[in-house]
N, C-alpha and C positions, 0 to 999 in steps of 0.2 A: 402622849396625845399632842400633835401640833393643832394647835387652833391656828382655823381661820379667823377669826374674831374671838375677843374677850368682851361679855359682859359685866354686870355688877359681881363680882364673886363666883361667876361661871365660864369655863371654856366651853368653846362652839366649835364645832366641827360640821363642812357639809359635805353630804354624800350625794351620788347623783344613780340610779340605777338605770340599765335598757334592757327593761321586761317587755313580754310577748302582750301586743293586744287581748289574746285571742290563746288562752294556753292550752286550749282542743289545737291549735294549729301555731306551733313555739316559731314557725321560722318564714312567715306573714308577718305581718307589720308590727313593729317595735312602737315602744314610747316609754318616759324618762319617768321613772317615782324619783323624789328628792324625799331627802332625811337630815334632820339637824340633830346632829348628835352632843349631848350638853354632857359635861365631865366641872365635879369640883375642883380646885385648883389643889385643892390636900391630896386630892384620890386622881391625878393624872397620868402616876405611874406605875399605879394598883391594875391588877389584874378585877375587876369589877364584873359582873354581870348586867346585861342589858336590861333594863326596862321599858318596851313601847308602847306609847301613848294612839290609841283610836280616836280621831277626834271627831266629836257630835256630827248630826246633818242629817242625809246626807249631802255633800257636795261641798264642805267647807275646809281649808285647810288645815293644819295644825297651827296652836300659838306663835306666834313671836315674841319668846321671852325677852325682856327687856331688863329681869335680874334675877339674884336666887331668891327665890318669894314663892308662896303657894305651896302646891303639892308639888313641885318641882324641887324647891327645899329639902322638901321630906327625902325625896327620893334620891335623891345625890348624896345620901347619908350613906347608899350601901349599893345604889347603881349608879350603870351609867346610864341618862335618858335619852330614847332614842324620839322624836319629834318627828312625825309617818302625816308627812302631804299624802292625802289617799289619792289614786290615779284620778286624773281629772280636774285636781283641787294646787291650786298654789304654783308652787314652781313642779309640777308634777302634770306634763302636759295638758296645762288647761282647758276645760272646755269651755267656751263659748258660742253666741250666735257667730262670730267670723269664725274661728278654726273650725265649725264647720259648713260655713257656708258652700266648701265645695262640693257637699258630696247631697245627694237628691232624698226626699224626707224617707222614705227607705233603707237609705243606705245609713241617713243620721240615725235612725232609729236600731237598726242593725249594731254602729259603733258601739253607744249607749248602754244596750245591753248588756257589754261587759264591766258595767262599772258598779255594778253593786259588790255584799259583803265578800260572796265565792271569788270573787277577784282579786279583792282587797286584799285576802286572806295568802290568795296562790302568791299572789307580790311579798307578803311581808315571809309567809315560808323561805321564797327566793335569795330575799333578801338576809334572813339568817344564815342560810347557806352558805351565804358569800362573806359577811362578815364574822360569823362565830360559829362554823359548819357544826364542831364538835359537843357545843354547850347548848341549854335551853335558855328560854328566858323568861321573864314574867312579860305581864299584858293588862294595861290596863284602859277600859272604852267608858266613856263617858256617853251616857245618849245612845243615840246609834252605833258608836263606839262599842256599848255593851252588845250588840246585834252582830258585832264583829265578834268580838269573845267569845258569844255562844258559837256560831261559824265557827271558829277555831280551834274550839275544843272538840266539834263535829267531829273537825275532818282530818286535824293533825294536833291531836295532843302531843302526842311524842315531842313535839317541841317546845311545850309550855313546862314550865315548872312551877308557877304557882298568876293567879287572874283575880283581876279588878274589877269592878263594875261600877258605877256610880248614874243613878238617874237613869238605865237603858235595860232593863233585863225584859224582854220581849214574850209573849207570847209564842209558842213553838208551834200551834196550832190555829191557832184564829186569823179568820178572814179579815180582811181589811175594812171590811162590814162593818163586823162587830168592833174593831179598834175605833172606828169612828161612831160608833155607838155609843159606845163610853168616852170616850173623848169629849163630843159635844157637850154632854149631862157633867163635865168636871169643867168645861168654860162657862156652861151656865155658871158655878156654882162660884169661879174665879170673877165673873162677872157682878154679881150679886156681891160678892165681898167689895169688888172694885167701888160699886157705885154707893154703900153704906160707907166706906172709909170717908171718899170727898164726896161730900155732901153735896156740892155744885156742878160736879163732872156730868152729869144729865143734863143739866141745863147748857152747859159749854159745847160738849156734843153736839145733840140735838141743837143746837142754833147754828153750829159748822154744818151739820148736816142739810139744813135747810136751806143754805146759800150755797151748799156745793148741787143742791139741785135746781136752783134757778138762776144757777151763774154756769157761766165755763172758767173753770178757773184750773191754772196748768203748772205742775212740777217742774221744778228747777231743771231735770231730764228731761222735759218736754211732753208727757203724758198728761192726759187729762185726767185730776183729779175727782174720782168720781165716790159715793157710798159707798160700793162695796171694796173701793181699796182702803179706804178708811176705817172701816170693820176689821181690817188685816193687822192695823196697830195692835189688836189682841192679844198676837204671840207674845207681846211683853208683859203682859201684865199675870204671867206666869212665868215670870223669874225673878230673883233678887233682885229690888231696885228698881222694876221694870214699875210696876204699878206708880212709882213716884214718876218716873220718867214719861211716860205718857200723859200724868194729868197735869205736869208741870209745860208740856207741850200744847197740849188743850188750851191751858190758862192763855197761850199768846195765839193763840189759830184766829182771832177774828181782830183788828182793830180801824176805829172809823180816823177817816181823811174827810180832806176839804170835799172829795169827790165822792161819799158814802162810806162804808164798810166794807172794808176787801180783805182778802185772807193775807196775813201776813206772810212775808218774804223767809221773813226768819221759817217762821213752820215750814214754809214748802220746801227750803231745804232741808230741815231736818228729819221731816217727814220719810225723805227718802233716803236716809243716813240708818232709821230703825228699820227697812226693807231690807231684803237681802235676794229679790228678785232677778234683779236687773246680774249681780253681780256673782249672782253663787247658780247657775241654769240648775245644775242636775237638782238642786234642794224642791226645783220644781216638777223637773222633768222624771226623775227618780223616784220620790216620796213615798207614793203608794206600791211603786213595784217594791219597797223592802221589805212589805210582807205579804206578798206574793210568792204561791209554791203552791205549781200547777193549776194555776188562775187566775184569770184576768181582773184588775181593778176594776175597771169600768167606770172610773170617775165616781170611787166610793166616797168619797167626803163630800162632792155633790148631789150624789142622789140620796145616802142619809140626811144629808142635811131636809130635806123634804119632813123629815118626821118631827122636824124642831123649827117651826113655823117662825116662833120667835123670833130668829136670826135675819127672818124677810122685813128688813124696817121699811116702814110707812109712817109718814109725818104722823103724826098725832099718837102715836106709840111708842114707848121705849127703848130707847138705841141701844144693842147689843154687838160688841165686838166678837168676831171668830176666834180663832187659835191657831193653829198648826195644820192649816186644811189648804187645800190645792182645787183650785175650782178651772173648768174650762174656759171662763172668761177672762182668767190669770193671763194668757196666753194672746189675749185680743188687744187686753189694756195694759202690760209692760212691754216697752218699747223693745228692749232686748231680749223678748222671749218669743215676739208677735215672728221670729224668722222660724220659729224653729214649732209652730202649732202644729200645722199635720205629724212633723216624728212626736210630736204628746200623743195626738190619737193612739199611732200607731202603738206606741206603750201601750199608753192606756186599756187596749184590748188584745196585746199580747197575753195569753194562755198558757204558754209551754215553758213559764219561768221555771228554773228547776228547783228541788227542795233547799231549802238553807240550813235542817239542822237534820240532825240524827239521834233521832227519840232515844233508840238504843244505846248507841256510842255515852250520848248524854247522862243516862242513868247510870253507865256503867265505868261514868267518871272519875279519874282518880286524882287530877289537878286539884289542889287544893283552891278554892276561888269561894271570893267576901266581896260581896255587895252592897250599897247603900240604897235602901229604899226608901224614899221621900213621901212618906204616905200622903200630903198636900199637893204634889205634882197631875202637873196640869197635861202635862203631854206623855206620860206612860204609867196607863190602867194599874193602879197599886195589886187590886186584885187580881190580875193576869201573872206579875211580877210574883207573886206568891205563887201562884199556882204554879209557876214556871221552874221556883225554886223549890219545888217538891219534886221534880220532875228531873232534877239533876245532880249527880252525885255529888255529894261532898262539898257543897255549896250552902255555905254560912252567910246570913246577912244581917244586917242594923237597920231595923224598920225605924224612921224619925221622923218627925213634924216639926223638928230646927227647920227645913233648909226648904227651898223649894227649886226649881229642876236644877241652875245652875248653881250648886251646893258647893261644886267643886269649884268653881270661879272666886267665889266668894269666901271660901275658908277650908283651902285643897286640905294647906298642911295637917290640919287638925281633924280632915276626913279620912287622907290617904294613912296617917298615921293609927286611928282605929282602925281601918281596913285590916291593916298589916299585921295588927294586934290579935282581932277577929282569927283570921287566916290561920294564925300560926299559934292559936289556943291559948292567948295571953289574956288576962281581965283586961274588959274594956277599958280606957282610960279619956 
Protein backbone atom coordinates (compact mmCIF):
# COMPACT_ATOMS: atom_id res chain seq x y z
CA UNK A 1 0.00 0.00 0.00
CA UNK A 2 1.44 3.45 -0.87
CA UNK A 3 0.16 6.12 1.31
CA UNK A 4 -0.84 9.19 0.56
CA UNK A 5 -0.40 10.40 4.00
CA UNK A 6 0.95 8.67 7.11
CA UNK A 7 -0.72 9.22 10.31
CA UNK A 8 0.07 8.38 14.13
CA UNK A 9 0.65 4.48 13.47
CA UNK A 10 -1.66 4.48 10.29
CA UNK A 11 -1.29 4.52 6.52
CA UNK A 12 -3.83 6.57 4.39
CA UNK A 13 -4.80 5.88 1.21
CA UNK A 14 -7.41 7.95 -0.91
CA UNK A 15 -9.74 6.82 -3.38
CA UNK A 16 -11.98 8.92 -5.56
CA UNK A 17 -14.89 7.10 -7.42
CA UNK A 18 -17.47 8.29 -10.61
CA UNK A 19 -20.77 6.76 -9.79
CA UNK A 20 -24.15 7.28 -11.61
CA UNK A 21 -26.36 9.95 -9.98
CA UNK A 22 -29.09 8.12 -10.79
CA UNK A 23 -28.31 4.14 -11.19
CA UNK A 24 -32.09 3.54 -12.83
CA UNK A 25 -30.19 5.64 -15.41
CA UNK A 26 -25.83 4.70 -15.20
CA UNK A 27 -24.95 6.91 -18.16
CA UNK A 28 -26.75 10.62 -16.98
CA UNK A 29 -25.01 12.49 -14.75
CA UNK A 30 -21.98 11.18 -12.66
CA UNK A 31 -20.67 12.38 -9.35
CA UNK A 32 -17.41 11.64 -7.13
CA UNK A 33 -17.87 9.15 -3.70
CA UNK A 34 -14.27 9.63 -1.96
CA UNK A 35 -12.89 6.70 0.45
CA UNK A 36 -9.93 6.84 2.93
CA UNK A 37 -8.63 3.89 3.14
CA UNK A 38 -6.43 3.28 6.44
CA UNK A 39 -3.95 0.15 6.53
CA UNK A 40 -1.48 -0.50 9.77
CA UNK A 41 1.90 0.04 8.99
CA UNK A 42 2.70 -4.07 10.32
CA UNK A 43 -0.21 -5.26 7.71
CA UNK A 44 0.57 -3.06 4.46
CA UNK A 45 1.79 -5.84 2.59
CA UNK A 46 -0.80 -8.40 3.98
CA UNK A 47 -3.42 -9.48 1.72
CA UNK A 48 -6.20 -8.06 4.44
CA UNK A 49 -9.94 -7.82 4.03
CA UNK A 50 -11.78 -4.69 3.88
CA UNK A 51 -13.86 -3.28 6.50
CA UNK A 52 -16.32 -0.14 5.66
CA UNK A 53 -17.35 2.19 8.05
CA UNK A 54 -21.31 3.96 7.41
CA UNK A 55 -21.09 6.99 9.01
CA UNK A 56 -24.09 8.48 11.42
CA UNK A 57 -26.65 11.26 9.93
CA UNK A 58 -27.71 11.48 7.61
CA UNK A 59 -25.66 13.96 5.54
CA UNK A 60 -22.41 13.81 7.54
CA UNK A 61 -19.08 12.58 6.21
CA UNK A 62 -16.86 9.90 7.51
CA UNK A 63 -14.06 10.70 10.39
CA UNK A 64 -10.84 12.27 9.87
CA UNK A 65 -8.72 10.10 11.70
CA UNK A 66 -6.05 11.92 13.16
CA UNK A 67 -4.38 8.41 14.71
CA UNK A 68 -4.71 4.61 15.49
CA UNK A 69 -7.14 5.14 18.51
CA UNK A 70 -10.88 4.01 18.84
CA UNK A 71 -12.55 1.38 16.96
CA UNK A 72 -10.19 2.15 14.18
CA UNK A 73 -7.37 0.36 16.44
CA UNK A 74 -9.53 -2.48 16.89
CA UNK A 75 -9.99 -2.92 13.33
CA UNK A 76 -6.52 -2.61 11.75
CA UNK A 77 -5.83 -5.82 13.92
CA UNK A 78 -7.29 -7.97 11.06
CA UNK A 79 -8.67 -5.31 8.34
CA UNK A 80 -8.18 -2.92 6.12
CA UNK A 81 -10.59 0.35 7.01
CA UNK A 82 -12.31 1.56 4.41
CA UNK A 83 -13.64 5.48 5.52
CA UNK A 84 -17.11 5.78 2.90
CA UNK A 85 -17.90 9.92 2.54
CA UNK A 86 -21.53 8.91 1.70
CA UNK A 87 -22.53 10.74 -1.66
CA UNK A 88 -23.24 14.20 -0.77
CA UNK A 89 -21.07 14.26 2.36
CA UNK A 90 -17.32 15.42 2.36
CA UNK A 91 -15.14 15.33 -0.31
CA UNK A 92 -18.02 13.14 -2.11
CA UNK A 93 -19.79 15.76 -4.15
CA UNK A 94 -21.06 17.88 -1.79
CA UNK A 95 -24.22 19.19 -1.41
CA UNK A 96 -25.03 22.45 -0.38
CA UNK A 97 -27.23 25.66 -0.72
CA UNK A 98 -24.72 26.81 -3.80
CA UNK A 99 -24.08 23.37 -5.66
CA UNK A 100 -27.37 23.55 -5.95
CA UNK A 101 -28.49 26.78 -6.53
CA UNK A 102 -28.59 25.98 -10.18
CA UNK A 103 -31.08 23.90 -10.68
CA UNK A 104 -35.20 25.13 -9.72
CA UNK A 105 -36.66 23.63 -6.20
CA UNK A 106 -38.09 20.67 -8.45
CA UNK A 107 -35.24 19.73 -9.90
CA UNK A 108 -33.19 20.28 -6.23
CA UNK A 109 -35.72 18.03 -4.88
CA UNK A 110 -35.51 15.55 -7.80
CA UNK A 111 -31.37 15.42 -7.28
CA UNK A 112 -31.94 14.77 -3.47
CA UNK A 113 -33.77 11.92 -3.78
CA UNK A 114 -31.11 9.87 -4.76
CA UNK A 115 -29.17 10.36 -1.60
CA UNK A 116 -30.65 8.21 0.82
CA UNK A 117 -29.52 4.44 2.05
CA UNK A 118 -30.66 2.50 -1.54
CA UNK A 119 -27.94 4.67 -2.95
CA UNK A 120 -25.43 4.65 -0.43
CA UNK A 121 -25.60 1.08 -0.61
CA UNK A 122 -25.60 0.83 -4.87
CA UNK A 123 -22.14 3.22 -4.44
CA UNK A 124 -20.54 1.09 -1.92
CA UNK A 125 -21.58 -2.46 -4.06
CA UNK A 126 -19.76 -0.40 -6.97
CA UNK A 127 -17.30 0.39 -5.14
CA UNK A 128 -16.23 -3.28 -4.03
CA UNK A 129 -16.44 -4.26 -7.40
CA UNK A 130 -13.76 -2.16 -8.42
CA UNK A 131 -11.65 -2.49 -5.57
CA UNK A 132 -11.90 -6.20 -4.29
CA UNK A 133 -14.42 -7.61 -7.24
CA UNK A 134 -13.60 -11.30 -5.96
CA UNK A 135 -13.90 -11.09 -1.95
CA UNK A 136 -16.62 -9.81 0.55
CA UNK A 137 -16.25 -7.69 3.12
CA UNK A 138 -17.55 -6.77 6.58
CA UNK A 139 -19.71 -3.44 7.24
CA UNK A 140 -19.94 -1.60 9.95
CA UNK A 141 -22.89 1.57 10.49
CA UNK A 142 -23.05 3.46 13.40
CA UNK A 143 -26.52 5.48 13.64
CA UNK A 144 -27.88 5.78 10.40
CA UNK A 145 -25.08 3.89 9.38
CA UNK A 146 -26.87 0.86 10.89
CA UNK A 147 -30.08 1.90 8.32
CA UNK A 148 -27.33 1.30 5.71
CA UNK A 149 -26.42 -2.23 6.97
CA UNK A 150 -29.92 -3.22 7.19
CA UNK A 151 -30.17 -1.83 3.32
CA UNK A 152 -27.41 -3.94 2.63
CA UNK A 153 -28.19 -7.03 3.73
CA UNK A 154 -31.71 -6.38 1.89
CA UNK A 155 -30.41 -6.13 -1.32
CA UNK A 156 -26.89 -7.57 -1.75
CA UNK A 157 -25.69 -9.87 0.92
CA UNK A 158 -23.59 -11.72 -1.24
CA UNK A 159 -21.18 -9.15 -0.60
CA UNK A 160 -21.02 -8.91 3.11
CA UNK A 161 -19.36 -11.44 5.08
CA UNK A 162 -19.98 -10.58 8.43
CA UNK A 163 -21.92 -6.63 9.92
CA UNK A 164 -21.76 -4.13 12.53
CA UNK A 165 -24.32 -2.04 14.02
CA UNK A 166 -23.85 0.25 16.86
CA UNK A 167 -26.58 3.01 18.10
CA UNK A 168 -28.81 2.51 14.42
CA UNK A 169 -30.80 -0.73 14.23
CA UNK A 170 -34.03 0.90 12.76
CA UNK A 171 -37.33 -0.19 12.57
CA UNK A 172 -38.18 -2.15 9.29
CA UNK A 173 -41.83 -1.03 9.50
CA UNK A 174 -42.70 1.98 11.34
CA UNK A 175 -43.80 5.17 10.21
CA UNK A 176 -42.06 8.12 10.94
CA UNK A 177 -45.04 8.92 13.14
CA UNK A 178 -44.52 6.60 15.33
CA UNK A 179 -40.40 7.02 15.49
CA UNK A 180 -41.24 10.55 16.69
CA UNK A 181 -43.56 9.33 18.97
CA UNK A 182 -41.08 7.65 20.88
CA UNK A 183 -38.52 9.72 20.31
CA UNK A 184 -40.19 12.87 21.92
CA UNK A 185 -41.33 10.54 25.36
CA UNK A 186 -37.15 9.54 25.36
CA UNK A 187 -36.05 13.62 25.23
CA UNK A 188 -38.66 14.20 27.79
CA UNK A 189 -36.95 11.78 29.84
CA UNK A 190 -33.25 13.02 28.65
CA UNK A 191 -34.51 16.35 29.60
CA UNK A 192 -35.62 15.58 33.12
CA UNK A 193 -32.29 13.85 33.89
CA UNK A 194 -30.59 17.03 32.28
CA UNK A 195 -32.27 19.52 34.61
CA UNK A 196 -31.97 17.27 38.02
CA UNK A 197 -28.22 16.74 37.24
CA UNK A 198 -27.49 20.92 37.15
CA UNK A 199 -29.45 22.20 39.41
CA UNK A 200 -29.30 25.82 37.91
CA UNK A 201 -29.59 24.91 34.24
CA UNK A 202 -33.52 26.10 34.56
CA UNK A 203 -32.76 29.06 35.78
CA UNK A 204 -29.83 29.82 33.09
CA UNK A 205 -32.15 28.81 30.29
CA UNK A 206 -35.14 30.31 31.12
CA UNK A 207 -33.33 33.78 31.83
CA UNK A 208 -31.52 33.30 28.06
CA UNK A 209 -34.82 32.53 26.98
CA UNK A 210 -36.23 35.65 28.19
CA UNK A 211 -33.88 38.13 26.77
CA UNK A 212 -33.80 36.22 23.39
CA UNK A 213 -37.43 37.18 23.38
CA UNK A 214 -37.28 40.79 24.16
CA UNK A 215 -33.96 41.36 22.40
CA UNK A 216 -32.82 40.76 18.75
CA UNK A 217 -29.97 39.23 19.40
CA UNK A 218 -27.75 37.55 16.23
CA UNK A 219 -25.33 34.64 15.45
CA UNK A 220 -21.93 34.91 14.61
CA UNK A 221 -23.56 33.41 10.93
CA UNK A 222 -25.69 36.12 11.03
CA UNK A 223 -29.16 34.60 11.92
CA UNK A 224 -31.41 35.78 14.43
CA UNK A 225 -31.11 33.84 17.49
CA UNK A 226 -34.35 32.86 18.37
CA UNK A 227 -36.31 30.00 21.12
CA UNK A 228 -36.85 27.56 19.03
CA UNK A 229 -33.17 27.40 17.70
CA UNK A 230 -32.30 27.30 21.18
CA UNK A 231 -34.44 24.28 22.17
CA UNK A 232 -32.33 22.63 19.12
CA UNK A 233 -29.03 22.55 21.63
CA UNK A 234 -31.05 19.25 22.75
CA UNK A 235 -29.43 16.99 20.27
CA UNK A 236 -26.52 17.07 22.79
CA UNK A 237 -27.65 16.32 25.69
CA UNK A 238 -28.08 12.75 24.27
CA UNK A 239 -24.68 11.92 23.78
CA UNK A 240 -21.45 11.47 25.76
CA UNK A 241 -20.39 14.51 27.13
CA UNK A 242 -23.03 16.34 25.56
CA UNK A 243 -25.17 17.08 28.69
CA UNK A 244 -21.78 18.79 30.28
CA UNK A 245 -21.19 20.52 27.04
CA UNK A 246 -24.34 22.37 26.93
CA UNK A 247 -24.67 23.47 30.44
CA UNK A 248 -21.13 24.54 30.66
CA UNK A 249 -22.28 26.68 27.51
CA UNK A 250 -25.48 27.96 29.51
CA UNK A 251 -23.26 28.95 32.37
CA UNK A 252 -21.69 31.87 29.91
CA UNK A 253 -24.99 32.79 27.51
CA UNK A 254 -25.72 35.94 29.49
CA UNK A 255 -23.26 38.46 30.95
CA UNK A 256 -23.83 42.30 32.15
CA UNK A 257 -21.69 45.47 30.62
CA UNK A 258 -21.48 48.94 31.30
CA UNK A 259 -24.54 49.05 28.73
CA UNK A 260 -26.92 46.08 30.63
CA UNK A 261 -26.89 42.35 29.83
CA UNK A 262 -26.13 41.02 26.37
CA UNK A 263 -25.66 37.64 25.40
CA UNK A 264 -22.24 36.69 25.14
CA UNK A 265 -19.87 36.65 22.02
CA UNK A 266 -18.25 33.57 23.29
CA UNK A 267 -21.88 31.59 23.22
CA UNK A 268 -23.02 32.95 19.88
CA UNK A 269 -20.26 31.39 18.43
CA UNK A 270 -20.23 28.34 19.97
CA UNK A 271 -23.70 27.98 19.79
CA UNK A 272 -23.30 27.49 16.18
CA UNK A 273 -20.22 25.27 16.43
CA UNK A 274 -23.00 22.52 18.41
CA UNK A 275 -25.49 23.15 15.07
CA UNK A 276 -24.91 21.30 12.23
CA UNK A 277 -27.58 23.08 10.07
CA UNK A 278 -25.99 25.35 8.14
CA UNK A 279 -23.12 22.91 7.31
CA UNK A 280 -24.47 19.27 6.90
CA UNK A 281 -28.16 20.34 4.45
CA UNK A 282 -29.31 16.73 3.78
CA UNK A 283 -29.23 16.03 7.87
CA UNK A 284 -32.15 18.46 7.35
CA UNK A 285 -33.37 18.02 4.03
CA UNK A 286 -33.24 13.98 4.35
CA UNK A 287 -34.06 13.08 7.87
CA UNK A 288 -37.50 12.11 7.95
CA UNK A 289 -37.37 10.65 4.25
CA UNK A 290 -34.99 7.62 5.92
CA UNK A 291 -37.90 6.14 7.15
CA UNK A 292 -39.95 6.55 4.59
CA UNK A 293 -41.28 3.62 2.26
CA UNK A 294 -44.17 4.42 0.20
CA UNK A 295 -45.03 7.46 2.30
CA UNK A 296 -44.89 10.75 2.83
CA UNK A 297 -43.32 12.44 6.05
CA UNK A 298 -45.36 15.33 6.14
CA UNK A 299 -43.34 17.17 8.50
CA UNK A 300 -43.65 14.25 11.09
CA UNK A 301 -41.63 15.53 14.05
CA UNK A 302 -43.80 18.68 13.51
CA UNK A 303 -47.02 17.80 13.75
CA UNK A 304 -46.29 14.94 16.60
CA UNK A 305 -44.82 17.47 18.26
CA UNK A 306 -48.50 18.78 18.83
CA UNK A 307 -49.26 15.97 21.19
CA UNK A 308 -46.24 17.03 23.50
CA UNK A 309 -47.52 20.51 24.34
CA UNK A 310 -44.56 20.81 26.78
CA UNK A 311 -41.96 21.53 24.17
CA UNK A 312 -44.20 24.98 23.18
CA UNK A 313 -42.24 27.10 25.92
CA UNK A 314 -43.90 30.12 27.37
CA UNK A 315 -42.24 32.48 29.91
CA UNK A 316 -43.52 31.35 32.97
CA UNK A 317 -43.11 27.62 32.22
CA UNK A 318 -40.35 25.22 31.95
CA UNK A 319 -37.83 25.30 29.31
CA UNK A 320 -37.52 22.00 27.38
CA UNK A 321 -34.91 21.29 24.80
CA UNK A 322 -35.90 19.13 21.48
CA UNK A 323 -33.68 16.34 20.11
CA UNK A 324 -33.25 15.01 16.76
CA UNK A 325 -36.34 16.69 15.02
CA UNK A 326 -36.68 18.76 11.72
CA UNK A 327 -39.33 21.48 11.98
CA UNK A 328 -40.49 23.68 8.84
CA UNK A 329 -39.32 26.86 10.45
CA UNK A 330 -35.69 25.06 10.46
CA UNK A 331 -35.79 26.24 6.93
CA UNK A 332 -36.99 30.03 7.59
CA UNK A 333 -34.29 30.57 10.35
CA UNK A 334 -30.79 28.91 8.97
CA UNK A 335 -29.33 31.20 6.71
CA UNK A 336 -28.00 28.28 4.55
CA UNK A 337 -30.96 26.23 4.47
CA UNK A 338 -33.65 29.45 3.83
CA UNK A 339 -32.33 28.73 -0.34
CA UNK A 340 -33.33 25.47 -0.42
CA UNK A 341 -37.24 25.58 1.64
CA UNK A 342 -39.59 24.88 -1.24
CA UNK A 343 -37.14 21.32 -2.33
CA UNK A 344 -38.00 20.54 1.95
CA UNK A 345 -41.67 20.83 1.06
CA UNK A 346 -41.36 19.07 -1.81
CA UNK A 347 -39.64 16.00 0.07
CA UNK A 348 -41.59 16.51 2.67
CA UNK A 349 -44.70 15.21 0.80
CA UNK A 350 -43.02 13.11 -1.50
CA UNK A 351 -45.06 9.55 -1.36
CA UNK A 352 -43.48 7.22 -3.87
CA UNK A 353 -40.10 6.81 -1.64
CA UNK A 354 -39.38 3.23 -2.29
CA UNK A 355 -38.98 0.24 0.31
CA UNK A 356 -35.42 0.21 2.18
CA UNK A 357 -35.64 -3.33 3.54
CA UNK A 358 -36.78 -6.67 2.66
CA UNK A 359 -38.70 -8.37 5.37
CA UNK A 360 -38.08 -11.63 3.67
CA UNK A 361 -34.42 -11.36 2.49
CA UNK A 362 -33.83 -10.14 6.23
CA UNK A 363 -35.25 -13.15 7.93
CA UNK A 364 -33.72 -15.20 5.76
CA UNK A 365 -30.31 -13.83 6.76
CA UNK A 366 -27.33 -15.61 6.71
CA UNK A 367 -24.48 -12.70 7.41
CA UNK A 368 -23.42 -13.15 10.44
CA UNK A 369 -24.17 -9.32 12.25
CA UNK A 370 -23.75 -8.06 16.32
CA UNK A 371 -25.15 -5.13 17.37
CA UNK A 372 -24.89 -2.62 20.24
CA UNK A 373 -27.93 -1.59 21.73
CA UNK A 374 -27.89 1.39 24.11
CA UNK A 375 -30.91 0.96 25.98
CA UNK A 376 -30.50 4.96 27.43
CA UNK A 377 -30.39 6.29 23.70
CA UNK A 378 -32.15 9.20 22.98
CA UNK A 379 -32.40 9.13 19.22
CA UNK A 380 -33.24 5.26 18.28
CA UNK A 381 -36.49 3.57 20.13
CA UNK A 382 -34.61 0.55 22.20
CA UNK A 383 -37.82 -1.05 21.71
CA UNK A 384 -38.10 -0.94 17.98
CA UNK A 385 -34.36 -2.09 17.92
CA UNK A 386 -35.40 -5.27 19.59
CA UNK A 387 -38.32 -5.83 17.64
CA UNK A 388 -36.08 -5.30 14.63
CA UNK A 389 -33.55 -7.76 15.80
CA UNK A 390 -36.14 -10.54 15.97
CA UNK A 391 -37.03 -9.85 12.64
CA UNK A 392 -33.60 -10.69 11.18
CA UNK A 393 -31.64 -13.72 10.86
CA UNK A 394 -28.76 -14.30 12.64
CA UNK A 395 -28.39 -11.12 14.42
CA UNK A 396 -26.89 -11.18 17.83
CA UNK A 397 -26.79 -7.97 20.01
CA UNK A 398 -25.31 -6.48 23.48
CA UNK A 399 -28.21 -4.55 24.99
CA UNK A 400 -26.21 -1.83 27.52
CA UNK A 401 -26.83 1.30 29.63
CA UNK A 402 -22.80 1.95 29.59
CA UNK A 403 -22.98 4.10 26.77
CA UNK A 404 -25.31 6.39 25.31
CA UNK A 405 -25.77 7.14 21.28
CA UNK A 406 -22.16 8.10 20.57
CA UNK A 407 -20.76 4.87 22.35
CA UNK A 408 -18.59 4.42 19.52
CA UNK A 409 -16.99 7.76 19.76
CA UNK A 410 -16.31 7.48 23.15
CA UNK A 411 -14.86 3.95 23.72
CA UNK A 412 -14.93 2.29 19.75
CA UNK A 413 -12.04 -0.06 20.64
CA UNK A 414 -13.57 -1.78 23.61
CA UNK A 415 -17.26 -1.75 21.61
CA UNK A 416 -16.07 -2.87 18.29
CA UNK A 417 -13.91 -5.55 19.95
CA UNK A 418 -17.22 -7.16 21.95
CA UNK A 419 -18.94 -6.86 18.67
CA UNK A 420 -16.40 -9.06 16.98
CA UNK A 421 -16.47 -11.46 19.96
CA UNK A 422 -20.48 -11.54 19.90
CA UNK A 423 -20.44 -12.19 16.03
CA UNK A 424 -18.21 -14.81 15.96
CA UNK A 425 -19.56 -16.94 19.23
CA UNK A 426 -16.66 -15.90 21.55
CA UNK A 427 -17.65 -15.07 25.62
CA UNK A 428 -18.14 -11.59 25.98
CA UNK A 429 -15.25 -9.85 27.09
Amino acid sequence: MKPDIILAGVLAKKHTFTLPLNYQNPIAEQIQVFARELCSPENKDKKLPYIVFFQGGPGFAAMRPASNSGWIRRALKEYRVLLLDQRGTGLSTPINYQSLQHLEPAAQAEYLSHFRADNIIRDAETIRAQLCPADKWAILGQSFGGFCVLHYLSVAPQGVSEAYITGGIPSLTRSADDVYLATYQRVLAKNKQFFQRFHDAQHLVTRLAKHLLENEVYLATGERLTVEMLQLLGINIGMEQGPESVYYLLEQALINTASGTVVNPLFLNHFGQMLDYNTNPIFALLHEAIYCQHSASQWAAHRVRQQFPAFNYQQGKPFLFTGEMIYPWTFDQFSHLVPLKAAAEILAHKSNWPALYNLEQLAQNRVPVAAAIYSEDMFVEMQYSLETAQQVGRLKYWLTSEYEHNGIRMDGEHILDKLISLNRGDTLR
